[in-house]
C-alpha positions in Angstrom: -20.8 -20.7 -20.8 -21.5 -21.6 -17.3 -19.3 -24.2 -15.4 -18.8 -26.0 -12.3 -14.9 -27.0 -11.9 -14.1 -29.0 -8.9 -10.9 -28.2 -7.4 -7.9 -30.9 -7.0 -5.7 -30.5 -4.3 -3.0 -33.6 -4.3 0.1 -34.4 -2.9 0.7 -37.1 -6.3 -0.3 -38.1 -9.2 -2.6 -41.2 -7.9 -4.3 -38.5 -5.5 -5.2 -36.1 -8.6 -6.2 -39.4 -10.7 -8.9 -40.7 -7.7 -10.3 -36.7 -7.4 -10.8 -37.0 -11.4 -13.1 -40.4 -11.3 -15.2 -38.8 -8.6 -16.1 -35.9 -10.4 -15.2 -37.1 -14.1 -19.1 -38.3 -15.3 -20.6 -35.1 -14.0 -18.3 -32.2 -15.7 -16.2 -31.2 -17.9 -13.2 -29.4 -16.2 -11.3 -29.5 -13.0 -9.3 -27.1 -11.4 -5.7 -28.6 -10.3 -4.5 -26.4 -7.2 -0.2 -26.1 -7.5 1.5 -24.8 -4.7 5.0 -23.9 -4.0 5.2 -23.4 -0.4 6.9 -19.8 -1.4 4.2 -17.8 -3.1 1.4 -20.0 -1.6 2.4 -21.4 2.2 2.3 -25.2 1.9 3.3 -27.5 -0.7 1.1 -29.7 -3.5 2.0 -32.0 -6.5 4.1 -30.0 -8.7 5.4 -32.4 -11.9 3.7 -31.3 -14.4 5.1 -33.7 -17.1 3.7 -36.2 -14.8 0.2 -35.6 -16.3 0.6 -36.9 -19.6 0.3 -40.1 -17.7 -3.3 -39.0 -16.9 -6.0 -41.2 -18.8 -9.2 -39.3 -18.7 -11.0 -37.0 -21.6 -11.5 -33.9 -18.9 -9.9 -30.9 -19.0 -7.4 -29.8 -16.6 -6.6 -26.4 -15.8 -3.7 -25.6 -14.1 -4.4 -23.1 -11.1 -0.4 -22.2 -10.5 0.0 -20.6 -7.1 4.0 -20.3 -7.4 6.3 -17.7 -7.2 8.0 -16.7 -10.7 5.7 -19.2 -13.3 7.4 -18.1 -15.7 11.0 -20.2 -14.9 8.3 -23.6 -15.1 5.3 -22.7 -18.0 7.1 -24.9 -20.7 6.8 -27.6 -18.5 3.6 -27.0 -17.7 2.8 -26.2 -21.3 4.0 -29.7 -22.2 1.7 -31.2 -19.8 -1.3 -31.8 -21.2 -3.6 -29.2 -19.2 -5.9 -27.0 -21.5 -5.5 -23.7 -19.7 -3.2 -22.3 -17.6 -3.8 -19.5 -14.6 -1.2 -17.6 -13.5 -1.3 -14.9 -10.5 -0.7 -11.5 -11.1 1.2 -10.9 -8.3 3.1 -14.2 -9.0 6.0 -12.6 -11.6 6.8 -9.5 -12.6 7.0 -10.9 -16.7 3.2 -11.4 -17.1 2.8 -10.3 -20.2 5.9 -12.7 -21.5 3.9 -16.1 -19.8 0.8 -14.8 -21.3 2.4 -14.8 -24.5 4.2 -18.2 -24.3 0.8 -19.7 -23.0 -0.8 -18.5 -26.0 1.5 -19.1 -28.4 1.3 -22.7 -27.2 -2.3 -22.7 -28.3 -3.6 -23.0 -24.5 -6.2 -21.5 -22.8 -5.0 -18.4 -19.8 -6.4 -17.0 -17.3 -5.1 -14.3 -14.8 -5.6 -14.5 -11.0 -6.0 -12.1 -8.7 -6.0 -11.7 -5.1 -8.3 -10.5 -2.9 -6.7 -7.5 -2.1 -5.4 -6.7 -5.9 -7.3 -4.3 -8.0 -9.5 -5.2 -11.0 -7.4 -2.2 -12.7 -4.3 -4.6 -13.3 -5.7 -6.3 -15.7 -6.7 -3.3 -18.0 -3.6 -3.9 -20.6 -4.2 -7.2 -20.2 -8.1 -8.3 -21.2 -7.4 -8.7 -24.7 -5.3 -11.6 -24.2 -7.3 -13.5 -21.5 -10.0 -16.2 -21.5 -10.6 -16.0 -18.0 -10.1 -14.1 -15.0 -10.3 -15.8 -11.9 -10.9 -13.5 -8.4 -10.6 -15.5 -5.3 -13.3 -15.1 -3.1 -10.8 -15.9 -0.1 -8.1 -13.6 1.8 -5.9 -16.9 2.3 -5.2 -19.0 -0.8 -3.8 -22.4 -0.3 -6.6 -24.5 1.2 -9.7 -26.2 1.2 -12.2 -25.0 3.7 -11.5 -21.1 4.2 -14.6 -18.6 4.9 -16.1 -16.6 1.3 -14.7 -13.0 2.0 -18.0 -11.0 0.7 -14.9 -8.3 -0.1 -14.8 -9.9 -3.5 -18.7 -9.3 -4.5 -18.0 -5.5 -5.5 -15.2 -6.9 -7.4 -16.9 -9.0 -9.3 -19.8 -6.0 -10.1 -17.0 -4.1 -11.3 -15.5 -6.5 -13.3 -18.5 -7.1 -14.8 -19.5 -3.9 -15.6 -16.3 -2.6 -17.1 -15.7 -5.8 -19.6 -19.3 -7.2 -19.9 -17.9 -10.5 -22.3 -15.0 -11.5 -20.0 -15.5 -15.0 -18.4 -15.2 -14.5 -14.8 -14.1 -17.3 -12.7 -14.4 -17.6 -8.2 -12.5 -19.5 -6.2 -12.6 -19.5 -3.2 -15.3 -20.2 -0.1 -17.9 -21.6 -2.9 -21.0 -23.5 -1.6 -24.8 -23.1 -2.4 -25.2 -19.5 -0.5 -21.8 -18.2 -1.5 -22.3 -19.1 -5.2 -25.7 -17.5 -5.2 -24.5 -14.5 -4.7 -21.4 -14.7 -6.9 -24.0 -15.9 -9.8 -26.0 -12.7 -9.1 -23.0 -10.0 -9.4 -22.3 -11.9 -12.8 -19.6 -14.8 -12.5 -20.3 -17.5 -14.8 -17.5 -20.2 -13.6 -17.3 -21.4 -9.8 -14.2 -23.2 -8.7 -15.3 -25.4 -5.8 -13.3 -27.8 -3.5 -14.5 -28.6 0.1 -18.2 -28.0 -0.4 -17.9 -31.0 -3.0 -15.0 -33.4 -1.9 -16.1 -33.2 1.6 -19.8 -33.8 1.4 -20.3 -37.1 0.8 -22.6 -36.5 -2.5 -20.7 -35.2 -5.6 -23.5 -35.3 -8.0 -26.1 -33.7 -5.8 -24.2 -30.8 -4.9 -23.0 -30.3 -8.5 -27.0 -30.4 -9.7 -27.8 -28.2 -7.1 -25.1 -25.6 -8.0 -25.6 -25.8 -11.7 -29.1 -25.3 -10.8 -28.7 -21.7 -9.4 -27.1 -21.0 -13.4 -31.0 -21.7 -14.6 -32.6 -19.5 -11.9 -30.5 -16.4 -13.3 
């Protein structure tokens, strides 16, 4: 299945709750951005308990850019999101937070960087709904330049696990996704190319659109 998943990045709860009614009547998940200020360099909303206090029927996944998840996941399993997506390079017990997550009954993903091999993930696959590959060399912000890097990535992905759902974030607007669409990804994270244009709806038609042309 295809999808469009704006990305939330908030300082609070009120922040993540406007984001949500902007985009709530036009899909069905969004992407909440968590950042640390250790594994990712500046600092977002990061109270995950806090969501329960949410009142909306969209799905939330939780995009963790933190350094070791796996000391916070119950919390973050308690909160309400639908899947969780952890970084591979975030913790050295993957394969125990993939486990927890599942066990929970969530959905998980794995990220990976730009410059981390699709080859990680080989033990892995079995246990994943979605990987995500950022399309950006910086993580951590709206607004950063699609690293074309990430294309081959995606071929290969693609190619070596032909039912995984592959997820981009990173750089996304109506060229960029294009050519992500083509290589094979079937889920585009975007933030800045949505919350910064002025015209939600269009630019949400306009990328689900290039889904129909493929």
């Amino acid at each position: 299945m295809t999808q469009i998943i704006p990305a939330i990045i908030a300082q609070n709860l009120e922040e993540i709750r406007e984001k949500i009614k902007l985009v709530e009547p036009y899909v069905d998940w969004v992407q909440l951005d968590v950042l640390d200020g250790i594994f990712a360099p500046s600092k977002t909303f990061n109270n995950p308990l806090e969501l329960k206090n949410l009142q909306t029927d969209i799905k939330i996944e939780a995009h963790l850019m933190i350094d070791q998840p796996e000391l916070v996941i119950d919390e973050w399993i308690l909160s309400g999101v639908k899947r969780i997506l952890i970084h591979y390079e975030s913790t050295q017990h993957l394969d125990k937070v993939i486990d927890k997550i599942k066990a929970a009954g969530l959905e998980v993903g794995v990220v990976l960087k730009m410059a981390t091999p699709i080859i990680v993930i080989d033990n892995l696959i079995n246990k994943l709904d979605v990987i995500q590959l950022m399309g950006i060399a910086e993580i951590g912000y709206y607004g950063h330049s699609f690293d074309e890097q990430v294309l081959e990535k995606i071929s290969a992905l693609r190619k070596k696990y032909p039912h995984v759902i592959i997820e981009i974030d990173g750089g996304i607007n109506l060229v960029t996704a294009q050519k992500v669409i083509e290589r094979g990804a079937q889920s585009l994270v975007v933030g800045s190319y949505l919350f910064q244009g002025g015209q939600i709806k269009e630019r949400i038609d306009l990328l689900r659109n290039l889904f129909v042309l493929h």
